[in-house]
C-alpha positions as CSV (number, residue, x, y, z in Angstrom):
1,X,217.5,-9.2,215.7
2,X,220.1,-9.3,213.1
3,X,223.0,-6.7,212.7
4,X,223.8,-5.4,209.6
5,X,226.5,-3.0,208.5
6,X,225.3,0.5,206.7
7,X,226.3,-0.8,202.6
8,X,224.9,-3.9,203.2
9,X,221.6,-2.1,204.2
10,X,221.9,0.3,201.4
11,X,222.9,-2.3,198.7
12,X,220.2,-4.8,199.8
13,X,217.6,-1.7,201.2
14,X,214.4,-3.5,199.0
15,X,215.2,-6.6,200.0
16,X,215.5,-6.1,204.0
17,X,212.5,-3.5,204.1
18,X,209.7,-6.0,202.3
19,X,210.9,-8.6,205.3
20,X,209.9,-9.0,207.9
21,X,213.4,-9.2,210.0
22,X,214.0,-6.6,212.7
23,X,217.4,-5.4,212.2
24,X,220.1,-3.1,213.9
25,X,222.0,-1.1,210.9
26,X,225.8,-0.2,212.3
27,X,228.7,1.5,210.8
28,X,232.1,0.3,212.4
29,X,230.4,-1.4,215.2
30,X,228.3,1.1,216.5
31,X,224.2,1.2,215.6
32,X,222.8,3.9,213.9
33,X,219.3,3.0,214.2
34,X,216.8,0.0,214.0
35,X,214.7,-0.9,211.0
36,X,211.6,-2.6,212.9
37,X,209.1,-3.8,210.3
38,X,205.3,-3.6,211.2
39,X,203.0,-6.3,210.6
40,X,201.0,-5.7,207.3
41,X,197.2,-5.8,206.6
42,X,195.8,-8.2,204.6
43,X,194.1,-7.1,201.6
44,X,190.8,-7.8,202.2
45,X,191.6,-6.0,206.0
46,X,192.9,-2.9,203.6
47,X,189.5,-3.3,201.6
48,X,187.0,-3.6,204.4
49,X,188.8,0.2,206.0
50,X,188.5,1.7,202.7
51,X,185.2,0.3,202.7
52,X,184.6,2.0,206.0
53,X,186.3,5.1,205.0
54,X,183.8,5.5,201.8
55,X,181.2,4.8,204.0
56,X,181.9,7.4,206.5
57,X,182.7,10.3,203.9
58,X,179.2,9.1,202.1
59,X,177.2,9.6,205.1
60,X,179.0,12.8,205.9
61,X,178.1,14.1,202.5
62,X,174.6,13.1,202.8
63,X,174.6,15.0,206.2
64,X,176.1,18.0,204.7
65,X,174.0,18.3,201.4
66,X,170.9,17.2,202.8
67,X,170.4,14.7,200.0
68,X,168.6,11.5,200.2
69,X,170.3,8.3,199.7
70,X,168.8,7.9,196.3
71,X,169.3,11.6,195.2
72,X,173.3,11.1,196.5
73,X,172.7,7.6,193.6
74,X,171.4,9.6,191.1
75,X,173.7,12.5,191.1
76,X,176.6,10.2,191.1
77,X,175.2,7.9,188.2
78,X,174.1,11.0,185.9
79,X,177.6,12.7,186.5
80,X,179.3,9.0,185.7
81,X,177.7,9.0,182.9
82,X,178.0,12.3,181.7
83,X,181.9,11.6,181.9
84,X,181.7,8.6,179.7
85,X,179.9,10.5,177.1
86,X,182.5,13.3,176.8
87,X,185.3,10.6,177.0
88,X,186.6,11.9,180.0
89,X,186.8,8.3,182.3
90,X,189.6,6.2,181.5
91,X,189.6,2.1,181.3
């Protein structure tokens, strides 16, 4: 773990909190606290949970409306492109 005193933390914050270093942040010798990074997801791990997250609030919505898979489609793709007739979805 490497010490580092309280301006060096704050003038060099971005740089020590996108590493992956623990450190132990003092001021006159004495720690104020621990910065303790946690391991990241990789993007596609990210992906797949939003994936799963979609997933689970699409077949709660089905449950909840009562709507068939394909009725849940159609409903999405006629309001999709009701908003791209009025100009209302962005690029």
């Amino acid at each position: 773990m490497k010490d580092v005193g309280v301006r060096e933390f704050r003038d060099h914050a971005s740089s020590y909190l996108s590493g992956d270093e623990p450190l132990a942040v003092r001021r006159h010798g004495r720690v104020l606290g621990f910065y303790v990074p946690i391991k990241r997801k990789s993007d596609a791990e990210e992906l797949r949970a939003a994936l799963r997250e979609a997933r689970d609030s699409l077949a709660e919505l089905r449950r909840e409306s009562g709507l068939s898979e394909e009725e849940l489609v159609e409903d999405l793709a006629s309001e999709e492109s009701e908003e791209q007739e009025s100009g209302r979805v962005g690029g």
